[in-house]
Backbone as CSV, one residue per row, in Angstrom:
resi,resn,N_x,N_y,N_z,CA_x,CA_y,CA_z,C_x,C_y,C_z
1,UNK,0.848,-1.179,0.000,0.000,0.000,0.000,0.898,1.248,0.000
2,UNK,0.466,2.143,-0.868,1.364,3.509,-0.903,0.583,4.943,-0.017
3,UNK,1.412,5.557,0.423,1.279,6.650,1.504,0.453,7.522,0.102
4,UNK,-0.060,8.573,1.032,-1.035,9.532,0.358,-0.189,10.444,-0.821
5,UNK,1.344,10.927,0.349,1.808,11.440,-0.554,2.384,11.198,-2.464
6,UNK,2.582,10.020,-1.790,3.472,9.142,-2.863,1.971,9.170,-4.163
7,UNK,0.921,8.745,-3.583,0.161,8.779,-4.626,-0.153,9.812,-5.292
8,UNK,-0.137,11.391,-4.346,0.073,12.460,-4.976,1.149,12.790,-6.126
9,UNK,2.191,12.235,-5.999,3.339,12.423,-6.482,3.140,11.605,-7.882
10,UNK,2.597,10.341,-7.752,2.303,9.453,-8.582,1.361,10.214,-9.777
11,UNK,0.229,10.471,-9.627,-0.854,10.823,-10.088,-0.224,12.340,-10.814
12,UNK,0.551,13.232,-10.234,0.853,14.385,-11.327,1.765,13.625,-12.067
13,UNK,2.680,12.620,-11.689,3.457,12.266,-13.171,2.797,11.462,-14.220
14,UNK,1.426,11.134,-13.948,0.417,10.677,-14.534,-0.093,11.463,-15.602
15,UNK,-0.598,12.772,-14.807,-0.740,14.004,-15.778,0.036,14.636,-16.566
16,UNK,1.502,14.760,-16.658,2.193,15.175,-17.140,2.863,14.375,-18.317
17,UNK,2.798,12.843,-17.849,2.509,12.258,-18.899,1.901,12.249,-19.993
18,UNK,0.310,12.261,-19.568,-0.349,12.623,-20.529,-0.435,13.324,-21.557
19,UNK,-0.203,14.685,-20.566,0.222,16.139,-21.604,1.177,16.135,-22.669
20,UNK,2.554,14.698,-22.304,3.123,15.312,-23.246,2.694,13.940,-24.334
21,UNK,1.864,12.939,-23.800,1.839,11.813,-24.916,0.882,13.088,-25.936
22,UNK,-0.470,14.440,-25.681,-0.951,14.922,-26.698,-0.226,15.994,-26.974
23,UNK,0.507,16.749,-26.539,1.422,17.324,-27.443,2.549,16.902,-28.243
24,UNK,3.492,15.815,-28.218,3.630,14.924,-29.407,2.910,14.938,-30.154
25,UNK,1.676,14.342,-29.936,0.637,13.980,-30.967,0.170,15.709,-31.518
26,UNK,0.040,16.422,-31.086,0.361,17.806,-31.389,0.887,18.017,-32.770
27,UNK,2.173,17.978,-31.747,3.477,18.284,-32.740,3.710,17.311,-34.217
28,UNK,3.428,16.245,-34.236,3.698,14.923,-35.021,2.850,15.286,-36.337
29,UNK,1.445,15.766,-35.634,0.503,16.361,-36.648,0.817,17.374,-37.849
30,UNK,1.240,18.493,-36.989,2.273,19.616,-37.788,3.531,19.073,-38.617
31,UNK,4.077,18.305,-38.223,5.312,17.541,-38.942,4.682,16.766,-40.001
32,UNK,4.077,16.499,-39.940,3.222,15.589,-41.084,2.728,16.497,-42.864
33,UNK,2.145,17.266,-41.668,1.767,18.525,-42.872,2.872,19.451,-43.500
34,UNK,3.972,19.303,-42.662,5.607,19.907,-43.800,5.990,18.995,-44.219
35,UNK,5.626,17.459,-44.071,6.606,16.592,-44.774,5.747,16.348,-46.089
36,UNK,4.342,16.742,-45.901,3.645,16.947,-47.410,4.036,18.313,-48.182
37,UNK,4.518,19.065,-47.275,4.225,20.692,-48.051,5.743,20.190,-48.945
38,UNK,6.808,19.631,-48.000,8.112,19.595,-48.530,7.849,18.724,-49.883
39,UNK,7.171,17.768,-49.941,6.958,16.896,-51.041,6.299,16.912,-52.757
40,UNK,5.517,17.956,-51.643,4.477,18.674,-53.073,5.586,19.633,-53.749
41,UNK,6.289,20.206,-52.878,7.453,21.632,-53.680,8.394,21.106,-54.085
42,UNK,8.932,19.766,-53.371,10.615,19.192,-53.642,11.485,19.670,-52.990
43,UNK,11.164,19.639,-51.441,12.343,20.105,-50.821,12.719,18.367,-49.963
44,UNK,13.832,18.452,-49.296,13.982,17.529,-48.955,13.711,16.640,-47.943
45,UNK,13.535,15.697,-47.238,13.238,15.303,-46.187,13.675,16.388,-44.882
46,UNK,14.965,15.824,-44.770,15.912,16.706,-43.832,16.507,17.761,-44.121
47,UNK,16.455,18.990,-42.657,16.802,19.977,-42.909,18.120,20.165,-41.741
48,UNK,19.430,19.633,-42.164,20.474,19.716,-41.153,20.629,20.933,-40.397
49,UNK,20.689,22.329,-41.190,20.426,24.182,-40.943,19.292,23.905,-39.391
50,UNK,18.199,23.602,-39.829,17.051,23.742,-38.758,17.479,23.127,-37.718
51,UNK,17.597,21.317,-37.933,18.269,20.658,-37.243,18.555,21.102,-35.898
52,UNK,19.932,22.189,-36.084,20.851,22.301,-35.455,20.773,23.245,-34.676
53,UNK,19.476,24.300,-35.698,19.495,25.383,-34.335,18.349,24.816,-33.512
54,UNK,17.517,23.637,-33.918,16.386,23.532,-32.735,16.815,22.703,-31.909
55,UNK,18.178,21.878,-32.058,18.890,21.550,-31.513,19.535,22.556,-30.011
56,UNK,20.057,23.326,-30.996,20.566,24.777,-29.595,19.999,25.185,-28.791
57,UNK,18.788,25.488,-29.811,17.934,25.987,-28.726,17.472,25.352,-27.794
58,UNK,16.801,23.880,-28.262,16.248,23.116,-27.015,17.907,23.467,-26.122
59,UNK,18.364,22.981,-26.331,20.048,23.034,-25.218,20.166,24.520,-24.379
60,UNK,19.517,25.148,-24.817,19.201,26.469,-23.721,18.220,26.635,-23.078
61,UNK,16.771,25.970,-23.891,15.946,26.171,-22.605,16.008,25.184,-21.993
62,UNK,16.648,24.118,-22.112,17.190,23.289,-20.676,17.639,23.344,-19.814
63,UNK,18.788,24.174,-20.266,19.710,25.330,-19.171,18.917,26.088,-18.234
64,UNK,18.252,26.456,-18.586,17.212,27.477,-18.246,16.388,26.704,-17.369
65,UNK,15.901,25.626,-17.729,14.801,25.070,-16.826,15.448,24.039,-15.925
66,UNK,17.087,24.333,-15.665,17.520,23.395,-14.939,17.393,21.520,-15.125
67,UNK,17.303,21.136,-16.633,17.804,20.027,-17.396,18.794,19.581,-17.664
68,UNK,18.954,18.412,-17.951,20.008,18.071,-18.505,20.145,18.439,-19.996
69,UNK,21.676,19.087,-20.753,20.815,19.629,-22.220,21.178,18.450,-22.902
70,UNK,22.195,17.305,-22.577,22.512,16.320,-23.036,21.262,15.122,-23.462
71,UNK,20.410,15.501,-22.210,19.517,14.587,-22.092,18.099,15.406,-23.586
72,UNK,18.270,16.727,-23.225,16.851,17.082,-24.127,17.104,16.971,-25.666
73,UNK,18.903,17.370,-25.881,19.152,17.247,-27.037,18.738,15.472,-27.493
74,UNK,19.042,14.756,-26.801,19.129,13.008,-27.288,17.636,12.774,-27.222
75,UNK,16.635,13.974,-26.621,14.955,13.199,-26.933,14.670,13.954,-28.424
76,UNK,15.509,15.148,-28.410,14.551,16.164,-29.860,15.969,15.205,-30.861
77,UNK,16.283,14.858,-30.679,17.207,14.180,-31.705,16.337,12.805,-32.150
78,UNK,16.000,12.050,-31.226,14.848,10.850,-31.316,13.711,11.451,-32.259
79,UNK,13.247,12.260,-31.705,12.049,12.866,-32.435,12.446,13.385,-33.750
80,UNK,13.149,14.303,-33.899,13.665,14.823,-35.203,13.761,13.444,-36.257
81,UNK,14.658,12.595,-35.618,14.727,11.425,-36.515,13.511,10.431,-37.165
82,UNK,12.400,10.581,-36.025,11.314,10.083,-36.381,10.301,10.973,-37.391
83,UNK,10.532,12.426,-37.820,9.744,13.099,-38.306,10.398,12.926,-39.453
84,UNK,11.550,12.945,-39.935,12.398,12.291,-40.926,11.853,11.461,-41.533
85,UNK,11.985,10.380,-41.154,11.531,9.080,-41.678,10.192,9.140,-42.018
86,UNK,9.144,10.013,-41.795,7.841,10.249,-41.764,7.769,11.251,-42.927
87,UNK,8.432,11.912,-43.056,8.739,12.768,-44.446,9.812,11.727,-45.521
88,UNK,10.324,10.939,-45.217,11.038,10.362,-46.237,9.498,9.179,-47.040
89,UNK,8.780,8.574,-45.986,7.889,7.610,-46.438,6.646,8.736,-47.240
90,UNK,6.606,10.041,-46.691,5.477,10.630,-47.513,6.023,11.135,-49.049
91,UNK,7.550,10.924,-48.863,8.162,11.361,-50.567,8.449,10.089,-51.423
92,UNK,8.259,9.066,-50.327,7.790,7.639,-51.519,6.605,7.306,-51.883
93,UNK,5.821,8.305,-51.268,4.453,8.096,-51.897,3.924,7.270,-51.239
């Protein structure tokens, strides 16, 4: 059996969970719709330029929010890679 607190504690990482499983789903949405816009014009899957500064940037507001930036860069790097591949399969048609 778990103490009251603990379930408190439990239950917001519950919520926060949540939040970010629909903002992914958010975000994933929007990525979807540039990996068509890129397809219809002929631009390319990947954009190394963007990449790198949303790269930076996440790496500062980590700083900022007292993160690890090692750690936020290696999740938007996961993600980046997955929006990739999601724009590479919408330019195979």
């Amino acid at each position: 059996m778990t103490d009251d607190t603990l379930k408190r504690y439990r239950e917001s990482i519950d919520n926060i969970d949540a939040a970010l499983v629909f903002l992914l789903a958010e975000r994933f949405k929007v990525t979807q719709a540039v990996g068509r816009y890129k397809a219809d014009v002929g631009l390319p899957p990947a954009d190394p330029g963007r990449e790198g500064q949303q790269i930076a940037r996440l790496r500062g507001l980590a700083e900022a929010a007292h993160l690890d930036p090692d750690f936020s860069e290696k999740f938007l790097r996961f993600i980046i890679d997955e929006v990739i591949h999601h724009h590479e399969r919408v330019r195979e048609g």
